[in-house]
N, C-alpha and C positions, 0 to 999 in steps of 0.2 A: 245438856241436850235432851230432846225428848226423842222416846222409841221412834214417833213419828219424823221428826230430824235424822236419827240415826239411820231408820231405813231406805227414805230418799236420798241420803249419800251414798251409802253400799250400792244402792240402785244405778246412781248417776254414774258410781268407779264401774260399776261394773257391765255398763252399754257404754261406755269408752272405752273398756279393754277389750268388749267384743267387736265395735267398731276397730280399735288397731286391730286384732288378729281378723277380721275380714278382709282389711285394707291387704294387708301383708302379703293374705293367699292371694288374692286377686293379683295386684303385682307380680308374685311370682311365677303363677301358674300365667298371664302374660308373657312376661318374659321370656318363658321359657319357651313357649309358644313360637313366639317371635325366633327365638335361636335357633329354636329346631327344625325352622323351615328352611329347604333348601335352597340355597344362593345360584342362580344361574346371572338375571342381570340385577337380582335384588326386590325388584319389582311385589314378589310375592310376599317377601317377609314387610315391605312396605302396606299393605292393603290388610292388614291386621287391626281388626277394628276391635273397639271397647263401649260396648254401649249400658245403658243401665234400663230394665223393663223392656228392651225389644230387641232382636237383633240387626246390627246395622248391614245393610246389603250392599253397602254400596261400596265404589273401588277406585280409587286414585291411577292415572297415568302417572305421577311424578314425587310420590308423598315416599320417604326415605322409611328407613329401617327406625332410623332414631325419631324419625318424626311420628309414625304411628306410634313408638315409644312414648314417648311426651304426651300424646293424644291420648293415650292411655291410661298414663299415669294423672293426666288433671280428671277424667274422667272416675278414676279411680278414689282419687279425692272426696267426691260428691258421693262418694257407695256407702250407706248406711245399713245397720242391719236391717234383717226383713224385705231388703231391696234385694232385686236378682240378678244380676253382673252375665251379660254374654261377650263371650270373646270367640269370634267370627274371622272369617277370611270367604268375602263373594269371589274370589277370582276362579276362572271359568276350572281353572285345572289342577284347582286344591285338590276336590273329589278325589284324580289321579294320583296325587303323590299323596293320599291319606290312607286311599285304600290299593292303590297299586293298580292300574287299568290303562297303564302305557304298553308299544310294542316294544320290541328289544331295541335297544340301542345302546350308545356309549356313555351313557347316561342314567338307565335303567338295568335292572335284573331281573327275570323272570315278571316282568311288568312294574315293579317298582322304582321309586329313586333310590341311587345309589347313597346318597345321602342323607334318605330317612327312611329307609327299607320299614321299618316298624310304623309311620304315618306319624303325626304331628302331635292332633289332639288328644287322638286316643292312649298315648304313651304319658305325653303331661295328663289327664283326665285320673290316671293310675296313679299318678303319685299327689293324689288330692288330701286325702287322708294323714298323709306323712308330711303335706305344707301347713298342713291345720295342728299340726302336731308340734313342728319344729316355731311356728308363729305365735304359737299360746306358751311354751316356754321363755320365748324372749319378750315377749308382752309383760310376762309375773314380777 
C-alpha cells in the first residue's frame, strides 16, 4: 500500500468511529430525555422531536413515547459528523416542568414537577461529557 492508501483508510476508520460515537450520544442523550419527562397522560414524553440543522416546533396530539422514540432514532441515523442534532420538546408546558413555574398542587413542589423537580434537558445536557466518554470506549 502507499502512505497515500494508508492515510485514506485511517481517515475513513476513523469518521466511522466518529460517526458511531455521535450516533450513540445522540441516542442516548434522547432517550434519556424522553425518560425523564414526566408521565401524566404521556402526551409530553410523545412530542420529543429529533431534528438535524433546525429545531423542530412542532407537536403531535397522538404520537406515543415509543413513537417519537423510533422518530428519533431513524433521524438519528441520517446524523453525520459536523451535522448539529436538536432534541426539542414545543409542548406549551415543557418551559414549566424544565424550569419549575407551576402553582402548588398535587403534582408539583415549590412550582415544580414532582417527578422531574431538576427539569429534563438540563440534567441530560450535564451528562453530555460522560455520554461522549462512555460511547468512544465502546466504539474502540
Amino acid at each position: 500500500m502507499t502512505f497515500s492508501a494508508d492515510l485514506t483508510a485511517y481517515i475513513n476508520r476513523t469518521n466511522r468511529r466518529a460517526s458511531e460515537v455521535q450516533r450513540a450520544v445522540a441516542l442516548q442523550l434522547t432517550s434519556s430525555v424522553i425518560t425523564r419527562t414526566p408521565v401524566d397522560t404521556g402526551r409530553l414524553r410523545g412530542n420529543t422531536n429529533v431534528e438535524i440543522g433546525r429545531a423542530d416546533g412542532s407537536t403531535s396530539a397522538s404520537r406515543t413515547e415509543q413513537q417519537a422514540l423510533s422518530a428519533g432514532r431513524a433521524k438519528i441515523a441520517e446524523f453525520d459528523p459536523g451535522d448539529v442534532l436538536f432534541i426539542t420538546n414545543a409542548m406549551p408546558y415543557m418551559r414549566k416542568i424544565e424550569y419549575g413555574q407551576y402553582g402548588s398542587g398535587p403534582k408539583t413542589v415549590n412550582g415544580y414537577s414532582r417527578q422531574a423537580p431538576q427539569g429534563v434537558f438540563r440534567v441530560t445536557a450535564e451528562e453530555f461529557a460522560q455520554a461522549v466518554r462512555r460511547a468512544a470506549r465502546n466504539v474502540r
